[in-house]
N, C-alpha and C positions, 0 to 999 in steps of 0.2 A: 467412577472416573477420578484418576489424579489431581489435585489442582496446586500443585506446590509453586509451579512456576510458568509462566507465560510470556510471552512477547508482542508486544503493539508495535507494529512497524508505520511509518509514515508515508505519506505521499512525498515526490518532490522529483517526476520526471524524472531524466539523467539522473538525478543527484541522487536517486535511490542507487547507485551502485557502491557510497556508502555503505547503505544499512546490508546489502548483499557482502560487504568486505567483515562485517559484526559479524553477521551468521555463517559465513564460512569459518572464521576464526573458532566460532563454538563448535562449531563440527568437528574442526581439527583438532581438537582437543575434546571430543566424544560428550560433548554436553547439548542435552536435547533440550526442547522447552516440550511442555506438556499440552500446550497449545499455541496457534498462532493464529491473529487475528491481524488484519492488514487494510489496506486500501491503499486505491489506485496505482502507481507503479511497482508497488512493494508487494503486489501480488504474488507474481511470478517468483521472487527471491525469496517468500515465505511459505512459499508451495513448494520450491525446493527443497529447503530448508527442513518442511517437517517432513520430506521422504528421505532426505540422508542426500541429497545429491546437491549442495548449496555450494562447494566446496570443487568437487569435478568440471562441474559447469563456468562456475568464476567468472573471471570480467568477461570472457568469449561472450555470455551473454548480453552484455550492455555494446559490446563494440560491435556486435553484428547485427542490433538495432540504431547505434548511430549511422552507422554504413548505410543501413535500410533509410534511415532518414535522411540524409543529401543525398540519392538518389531517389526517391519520393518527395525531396523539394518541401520538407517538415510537415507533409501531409502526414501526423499521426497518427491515424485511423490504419491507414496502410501500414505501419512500425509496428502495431498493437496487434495487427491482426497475424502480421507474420512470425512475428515471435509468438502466438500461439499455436499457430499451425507447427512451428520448430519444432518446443517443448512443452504443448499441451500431451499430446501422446505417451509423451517419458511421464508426466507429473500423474494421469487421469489413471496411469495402467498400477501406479505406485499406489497414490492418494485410496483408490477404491476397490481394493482386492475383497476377496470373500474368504474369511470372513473380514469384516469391517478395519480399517487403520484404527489405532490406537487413537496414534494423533489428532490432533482436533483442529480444521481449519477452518478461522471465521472468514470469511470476504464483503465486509461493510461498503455498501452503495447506496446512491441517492434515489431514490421512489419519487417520479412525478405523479403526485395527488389529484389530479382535476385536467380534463380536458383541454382549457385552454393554452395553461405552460405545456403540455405535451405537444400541441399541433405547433409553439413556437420554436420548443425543446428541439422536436424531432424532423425540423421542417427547415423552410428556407432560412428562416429569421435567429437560428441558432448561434451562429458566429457574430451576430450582431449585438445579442443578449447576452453571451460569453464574454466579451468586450468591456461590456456596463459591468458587467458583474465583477470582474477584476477591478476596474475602476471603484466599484465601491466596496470593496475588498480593502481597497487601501483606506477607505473613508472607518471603515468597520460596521459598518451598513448592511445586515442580513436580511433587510422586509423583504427581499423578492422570494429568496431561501426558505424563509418561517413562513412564508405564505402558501408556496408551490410544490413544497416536497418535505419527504420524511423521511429520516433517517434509518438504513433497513439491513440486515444483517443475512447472509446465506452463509451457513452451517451444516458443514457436512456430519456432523452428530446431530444436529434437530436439537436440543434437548431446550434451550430457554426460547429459540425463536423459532416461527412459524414458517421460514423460509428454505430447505433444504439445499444443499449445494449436492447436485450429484452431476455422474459422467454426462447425462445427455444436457446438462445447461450450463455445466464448467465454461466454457467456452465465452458464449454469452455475458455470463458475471462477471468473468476475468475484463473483457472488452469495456462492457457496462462499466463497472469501478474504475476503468482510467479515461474514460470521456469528457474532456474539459472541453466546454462546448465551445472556446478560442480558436480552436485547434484543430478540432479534430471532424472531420467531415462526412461520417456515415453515423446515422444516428440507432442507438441504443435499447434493444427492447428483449427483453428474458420473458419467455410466457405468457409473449404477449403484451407484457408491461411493461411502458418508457421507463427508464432510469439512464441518469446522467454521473459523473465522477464522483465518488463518493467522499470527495476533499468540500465539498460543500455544504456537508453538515456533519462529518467524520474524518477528518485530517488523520488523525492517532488514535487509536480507540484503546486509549490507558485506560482509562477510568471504565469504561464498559466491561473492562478483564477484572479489573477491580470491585464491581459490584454484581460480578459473576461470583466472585469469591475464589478467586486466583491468591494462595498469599503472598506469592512474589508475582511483580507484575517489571517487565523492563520494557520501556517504549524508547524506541529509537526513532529521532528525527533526521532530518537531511538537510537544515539551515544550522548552525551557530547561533547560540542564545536561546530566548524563551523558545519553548515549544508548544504549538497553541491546537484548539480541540479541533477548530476547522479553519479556512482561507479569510475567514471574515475576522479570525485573531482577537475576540472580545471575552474568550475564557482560555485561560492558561493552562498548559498542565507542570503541576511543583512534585518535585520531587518528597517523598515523608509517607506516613503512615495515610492514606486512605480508606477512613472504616479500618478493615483489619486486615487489609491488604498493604505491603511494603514495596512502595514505588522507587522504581528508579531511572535515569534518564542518559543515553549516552546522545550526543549530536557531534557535532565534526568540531574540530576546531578553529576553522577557518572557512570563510565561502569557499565554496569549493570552484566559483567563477573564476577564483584567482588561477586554478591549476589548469584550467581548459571545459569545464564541465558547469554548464546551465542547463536550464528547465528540457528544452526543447535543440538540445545542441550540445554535441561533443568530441573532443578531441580522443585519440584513442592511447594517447601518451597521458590525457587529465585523466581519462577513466581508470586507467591503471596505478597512477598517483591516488585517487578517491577510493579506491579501494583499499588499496593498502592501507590506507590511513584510519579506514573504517574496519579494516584485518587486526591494526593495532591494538585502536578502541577496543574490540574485542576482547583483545589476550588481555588487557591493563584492566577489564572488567573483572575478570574472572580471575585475576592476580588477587584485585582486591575483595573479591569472595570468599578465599580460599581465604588472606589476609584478616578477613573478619568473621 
């Protein structure tokens, strides 16, 4: 298996059509990554991405899940499920041929470990505990996180984790990994088993490609400024030499609030401004590649 180079894409809602403007840029210019590893909205645009189609699809995909979402009244559960139902089909018929994709897709979620966070996780009390948890999000406060759930990776190669990502529970993971339990109102179980957004103890999974042994690793964020491991913001990811991995970091230049585009809401004049911007970033990446 290759591992010269990878991509950690980030969560960030809307603001993932960002990191979807990066990866079309690499397309358009024929540069693959040899893996991709993701969470929560960054699924979809790095499922794309490693079949070759990040680029055909473009912003059409984030404007006809905002559309989805003020007409569902930001019920995101509903957003999630129908942009699967769109281009799970296109991605599971690409992703999973016979013999096997080359490419390599991680999709990192959150594993509810013990019964009780599950019956709150998965039950009435969810959007209540979503709430808290933002709130102590801003404090940098992860005891409920470190207590309730563990960090869990599905791997359509299997090779380091125990979780396989295939056609019959794509679907599931996909939905699973963007579950912010604020938000989003049907709750979450692959095989059986709760999991919740995997921004809660996996934001960017830099450092996981990193200590896979990826030697270039490029993690894309969706805020301006530091870019952090998970929502609780108390370990950073720095750009430099990781072990013997060479990190590197594009994020936007600006909130991207300013052009029309938040967490849970967007205009379809900002999404196509965020994109471009993140189409940019792209080519100015890969200027400076070619450059060094």
């Amino acid at each position: 298996m290759d591992k010269r180079f990878a991509v950690a894409a980030a969560s960030g809602t809307f603001k993932g059509v960002f990191t979807h403007g990066v990866l079309a840029a690499f397309e358009s210019a024929q540069f693959f990554a040899d893996a991709y590893a993701c969470a929560s909205s960054s699924v979809i645009s790095s499922t794309l991405a490693a079949i070759g189609a990040a680029r055909s699809v473009g912003v059409a995909y984030w404007q006809d899940a905002a559309t989805m979402a003020r007409s569902a009244d930001q019920n995101m559960s509903l957003v999630v499920m129908h942009s699967i139902h769109r281009y799970g089909p296109l991605i599971k018929n690409a992703l999973f041929p016979s013999p096997p994709n080359r490419i390599r897709v991680l999709v990192f979620v959150s594993a509810v470990n013990n019964d009780d966070a599950a019956a709150v996780t998965q039950g009435d009390g969810a959007g209540r505990l979503g709430k808290r948890l933002l709130i102590n999000a801003l404090k940098g406060d992860n005891t409920w996180a470190e207590k309730n759930l563990d960090k869990v990776c599905f791997d359509n190669q299997a090779v380091e984790f125990g979780c396989t990502l295939t056609p019959d529970n794509f679907d599931d993971v996909v939905y699973a990994s963007t579950r912010m339990l604020h938000a989003w109102e049907q709750p979450a179980w692959v095989d059986g088993k709760p999991y919740i957004d995997a921004s809660y103890t996996c934001m960017c999974p830099a450092y996981e490609l990193c200590a896979m042994g990826y030697r270039e690793v490029l993690a894309i964020g969706t805020e301006p400024g530091t870019l952090f491991t998970n929502i609780f913001r108390k370990r950073a990811i720095e750009e430099g030499m990781i072990g013997t991995a060479k990190l590197s970091i594009i994020v936007p230049d600006y909130d991207l609030k300013t052009v029309g585009v938040n967490f849970t809401s967007a205009t379809d004049d900002g999404l196509k401004a965020a994109y471009h911007h993140g189409y940019q970033k792209g080519l100015d990446f890969l200027a400076s590649q070619a450059r060094g």
